[in-house]
C-alpha positions in Angstrom: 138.3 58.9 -74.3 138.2 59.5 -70.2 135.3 58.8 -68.6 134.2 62.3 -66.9 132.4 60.5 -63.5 135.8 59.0 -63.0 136.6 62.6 -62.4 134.2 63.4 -59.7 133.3 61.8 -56.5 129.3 60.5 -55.5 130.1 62.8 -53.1 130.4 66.0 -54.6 127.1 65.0 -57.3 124.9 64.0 -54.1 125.3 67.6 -52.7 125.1 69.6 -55.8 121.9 67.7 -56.2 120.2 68.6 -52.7 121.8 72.0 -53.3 119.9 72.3 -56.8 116.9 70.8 -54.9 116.7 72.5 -52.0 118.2 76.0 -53.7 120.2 77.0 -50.6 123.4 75.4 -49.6 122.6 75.6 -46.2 119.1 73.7 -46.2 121.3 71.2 -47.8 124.0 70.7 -45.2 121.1 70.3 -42.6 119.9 67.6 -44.8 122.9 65.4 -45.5 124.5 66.3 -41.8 127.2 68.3 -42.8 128.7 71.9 -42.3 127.4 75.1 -45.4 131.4 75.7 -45.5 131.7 71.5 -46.6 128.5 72.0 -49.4 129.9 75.4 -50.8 133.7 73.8 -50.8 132.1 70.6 -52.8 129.8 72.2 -54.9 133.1 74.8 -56.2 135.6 71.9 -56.6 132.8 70.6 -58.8 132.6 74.1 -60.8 136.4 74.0 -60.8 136.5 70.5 -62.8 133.3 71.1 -65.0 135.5 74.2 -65.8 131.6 76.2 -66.1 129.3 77.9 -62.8 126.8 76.2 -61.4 125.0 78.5 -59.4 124.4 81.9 -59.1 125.0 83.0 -55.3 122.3 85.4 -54.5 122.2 87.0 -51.0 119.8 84.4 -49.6 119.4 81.6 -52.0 121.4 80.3 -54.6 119.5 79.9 -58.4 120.8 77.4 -60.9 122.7 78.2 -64.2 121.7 77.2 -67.3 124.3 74.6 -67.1 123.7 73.8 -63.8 119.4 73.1 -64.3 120.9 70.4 -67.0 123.1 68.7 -64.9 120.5 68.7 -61.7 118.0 67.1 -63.6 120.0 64.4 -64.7 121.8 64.5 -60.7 118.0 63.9 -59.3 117.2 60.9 -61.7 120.2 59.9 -61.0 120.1 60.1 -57.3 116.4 58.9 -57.1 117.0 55.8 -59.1 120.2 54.8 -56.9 118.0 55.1 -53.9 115.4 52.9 -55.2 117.7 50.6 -56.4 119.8 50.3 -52.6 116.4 49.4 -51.1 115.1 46.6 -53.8 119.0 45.1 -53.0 118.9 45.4 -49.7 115.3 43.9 -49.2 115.0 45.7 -46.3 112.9 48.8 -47.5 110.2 45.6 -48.0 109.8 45.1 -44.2 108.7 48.7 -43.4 106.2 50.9 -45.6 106.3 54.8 -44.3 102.8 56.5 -45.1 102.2 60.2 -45.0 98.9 61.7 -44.9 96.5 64.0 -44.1 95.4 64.0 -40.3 91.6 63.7 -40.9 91.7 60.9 -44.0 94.7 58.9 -41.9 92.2 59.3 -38.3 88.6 58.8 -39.7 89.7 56.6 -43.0 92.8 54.6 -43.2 93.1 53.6 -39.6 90.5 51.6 -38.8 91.2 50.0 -42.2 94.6 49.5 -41.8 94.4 46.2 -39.8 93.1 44.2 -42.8 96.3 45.6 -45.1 98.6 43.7 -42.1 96.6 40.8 -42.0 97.0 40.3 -46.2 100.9 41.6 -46.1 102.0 40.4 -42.4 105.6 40.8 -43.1 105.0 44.6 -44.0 104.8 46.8 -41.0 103.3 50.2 -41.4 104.5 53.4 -40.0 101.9 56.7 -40.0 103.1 59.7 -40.1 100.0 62.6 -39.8 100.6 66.3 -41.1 99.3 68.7 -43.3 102.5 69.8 -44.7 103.3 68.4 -47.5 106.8 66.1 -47.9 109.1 65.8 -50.5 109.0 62.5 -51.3 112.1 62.0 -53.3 114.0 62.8 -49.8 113.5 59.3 -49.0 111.7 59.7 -46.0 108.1 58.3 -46.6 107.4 56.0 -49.1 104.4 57.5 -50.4 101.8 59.8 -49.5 97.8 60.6 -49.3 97.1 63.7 -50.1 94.3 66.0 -50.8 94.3 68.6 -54.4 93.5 68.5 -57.3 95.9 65.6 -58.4 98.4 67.6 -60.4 101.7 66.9 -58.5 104.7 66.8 -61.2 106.5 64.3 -61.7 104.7 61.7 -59.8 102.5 58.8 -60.2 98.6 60.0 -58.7 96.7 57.1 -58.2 93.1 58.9 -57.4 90.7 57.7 -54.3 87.4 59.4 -53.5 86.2 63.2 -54.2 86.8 66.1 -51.4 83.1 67.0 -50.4 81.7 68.4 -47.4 78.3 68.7 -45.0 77.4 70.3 -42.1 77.9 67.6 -39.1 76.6 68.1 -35.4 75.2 66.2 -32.6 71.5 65.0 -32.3 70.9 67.6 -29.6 72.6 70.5 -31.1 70.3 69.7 -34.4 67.2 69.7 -31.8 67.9 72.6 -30.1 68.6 75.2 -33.6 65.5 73.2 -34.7 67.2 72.4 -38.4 65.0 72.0 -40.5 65.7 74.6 -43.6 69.7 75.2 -44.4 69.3 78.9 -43.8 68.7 77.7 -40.4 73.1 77.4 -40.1 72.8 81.0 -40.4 72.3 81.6 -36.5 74.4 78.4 -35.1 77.7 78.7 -34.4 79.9 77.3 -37.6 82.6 75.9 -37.2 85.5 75.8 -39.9 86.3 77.6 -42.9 83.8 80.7 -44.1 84.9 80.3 -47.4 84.1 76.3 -47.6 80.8 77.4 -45.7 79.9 79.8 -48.1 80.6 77.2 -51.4 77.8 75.0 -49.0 75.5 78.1 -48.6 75.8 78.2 -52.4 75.1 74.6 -53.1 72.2 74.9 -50.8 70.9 77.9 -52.0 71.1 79.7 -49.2 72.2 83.5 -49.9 73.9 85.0 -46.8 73.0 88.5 -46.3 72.5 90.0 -43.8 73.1 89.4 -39.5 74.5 86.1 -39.3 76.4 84.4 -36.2 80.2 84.5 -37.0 82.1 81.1 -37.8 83.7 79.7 -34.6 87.0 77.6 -34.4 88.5 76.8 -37.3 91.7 74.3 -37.1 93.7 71.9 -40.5 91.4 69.2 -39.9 88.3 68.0 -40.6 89.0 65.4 -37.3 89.2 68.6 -35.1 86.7 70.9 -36.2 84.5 68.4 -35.9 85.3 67.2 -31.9 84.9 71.3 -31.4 81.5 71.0 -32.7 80.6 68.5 -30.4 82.3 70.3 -27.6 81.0 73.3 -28.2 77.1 72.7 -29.2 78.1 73.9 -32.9 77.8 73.0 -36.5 81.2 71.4 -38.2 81.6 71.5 -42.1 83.2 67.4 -42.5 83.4 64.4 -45.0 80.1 62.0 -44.7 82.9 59.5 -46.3 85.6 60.3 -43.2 83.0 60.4 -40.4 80.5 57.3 -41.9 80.9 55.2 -39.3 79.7 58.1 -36.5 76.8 59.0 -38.7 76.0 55.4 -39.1 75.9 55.1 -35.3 74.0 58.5 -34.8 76.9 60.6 -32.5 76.5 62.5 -35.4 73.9 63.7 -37.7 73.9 65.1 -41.2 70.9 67.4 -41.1 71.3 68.2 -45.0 71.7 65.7 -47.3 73.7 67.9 -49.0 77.2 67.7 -49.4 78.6 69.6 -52.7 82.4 68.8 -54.3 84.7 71.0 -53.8 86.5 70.6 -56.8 89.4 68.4 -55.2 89.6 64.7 -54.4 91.9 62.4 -51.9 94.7 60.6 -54.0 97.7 58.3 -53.2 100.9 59.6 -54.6 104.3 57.9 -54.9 107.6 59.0 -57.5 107.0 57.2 -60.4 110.8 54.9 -59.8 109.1 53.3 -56.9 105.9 52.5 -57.4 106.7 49.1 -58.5 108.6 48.5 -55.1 106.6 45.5 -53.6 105.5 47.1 -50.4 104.0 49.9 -52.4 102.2 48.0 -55.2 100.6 45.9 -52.3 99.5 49.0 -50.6 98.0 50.7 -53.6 96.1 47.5 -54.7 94.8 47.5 -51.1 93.5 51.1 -51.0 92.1 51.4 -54.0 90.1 47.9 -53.4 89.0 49.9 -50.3 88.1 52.9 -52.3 86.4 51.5 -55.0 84.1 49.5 -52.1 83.4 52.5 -49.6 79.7 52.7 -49.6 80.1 57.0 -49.5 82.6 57.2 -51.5 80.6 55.4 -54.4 77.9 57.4 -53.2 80.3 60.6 -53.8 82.2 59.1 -56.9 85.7 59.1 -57.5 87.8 61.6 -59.5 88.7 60.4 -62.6 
């Protein structure tokens, strides 16, 4: 009996598999460099020798086939392990370990940490990348990320850190001039950040917000942000005691509430299952859970099961 693969070219399975991933032919050509005519030629000369559809061509997306979610599972774990397997040969993914991660836990957190990773694994240099968005992973790109949620990504190996919670944070004279001494005192500062994670602290403080209240001010995608505005702006920021520890500990900032509620989501490194025993990986996960499981504030705070 033939062998089918012999049949069909790498080429033609690694863009029906960024096609079934992506779910547009042209995403995929901008992700492999190549032309929507060269994906949609590949991905039919495929259909022609299967001798079965694929896809279904909508107007703006294409959607898979029954046949076609069978085979692009199998093209992904496929793909995925290839990729792992080029960089173990290679050695060369050892030498550089690409991090992705939330702006606030990668500023406040991780980077003034980071120096004692390098000293214990000086032949691994780190590259940061900061965003909020987050990055598919099986793209390649980074090799793991910190994220923030509730830990349920599929398909992926969560290793959990410390537990999202939050307290109003503000400089020693902005605490003295509002006079803070009772949390319904927030009520006529300036707030700074989200009103609906405000209004979870109100709760855990028992502080029922009715009536004339001064309006929330800026309100940016981090923590690291909202807080500087604070300062800026003689106002009251919503932030991590665990991120901003160090600025407590020094008094630029004060917590006038020891009360900082959980927010029903934690901080967790995640990484596809097929490389996490990469050695540049296993080092780093060692290392930041050691940190973790350390972290005076975080212990303070527990960790998320």
């Amino acid at each position: 009996m033939s062998d089918p693969l012999a049949q069909i070219p790498l080429s033609a399975i690694r863009i029906f598999e960024a096609a079934a991933r992506l779910s547009s032919f042209t995403r995929a050509a901008q992700e492999l460099g190549v032309t929507q005519a060269a994906v949609s030629w590949q991905v039919k000369a495929l259909e022609q020798r299967l001798g079965l559809p694929l896809f279904l061509r909508l107007t703006r997306e294409v959607a898979l086939t029954a046949e076609g979610q069978r085979l692009a599972r199998a093209a992904t774990e496929a793909m995925t392990g290839l990729r792992a397997a080029l960089n173990e040969i290679s050695g060369a993914a050892d030498g550089v370990l690409t991090i992705t991660a939330l702006p606030s836990l990668a500023i406040q957190w991780l980077a003034p940490r980071l120096g004692g990773f390098q000293i214990a694994h000086p032949d691994i240099a780190v590259r940061l990348d900061t965003s909020v968005s987050v990055a598919d992973l099986r793209r390649g790109e980074f090799d793991l990320a910190l994220r923030g949620g509730r830990g349920d990504w599929p398909d992926m190996q969560v290793t959990a850190l410390f537990r999202h919670v939050q307290t109003p944070l503000c400089a020693p004279a902005t605490r003295d001039r509002l006079g803070l001494r009772d949390p319904a005192d927030l009520l006529k500062a300036e707030r700074i950040g989200s009103p609906d994670e405000w209004a979870v602290w109100f709760a855990a403080a028992g502080v029922e917000v009715s009536g004339p209240a001064a309006p929330p001010g800026f309100n940016a995608d981090a923590q690291t942000l909202e807080v500087a505005a604070a300062l800026s702006r003689d106002g009251v920021a919503l932030g991590s005691p665990i991120f901003f520890a160090t600025e407590i500990a020094q008094g630029r900032l004060v917590q006038p509430f020891d009360i900082a509620p959980d927010y029903g989501t934690g901080y967790f490194l995640v990484v596809p299952p097929e490389r996490a025993r990469l050695r540049k990986i296993a080092a780093f996960r060692d290392w930041i859970t050691a940190q973790a499981a350390v972290d005076p504030v975080a212990i303070r705070h527990q960790r998320p099961s």
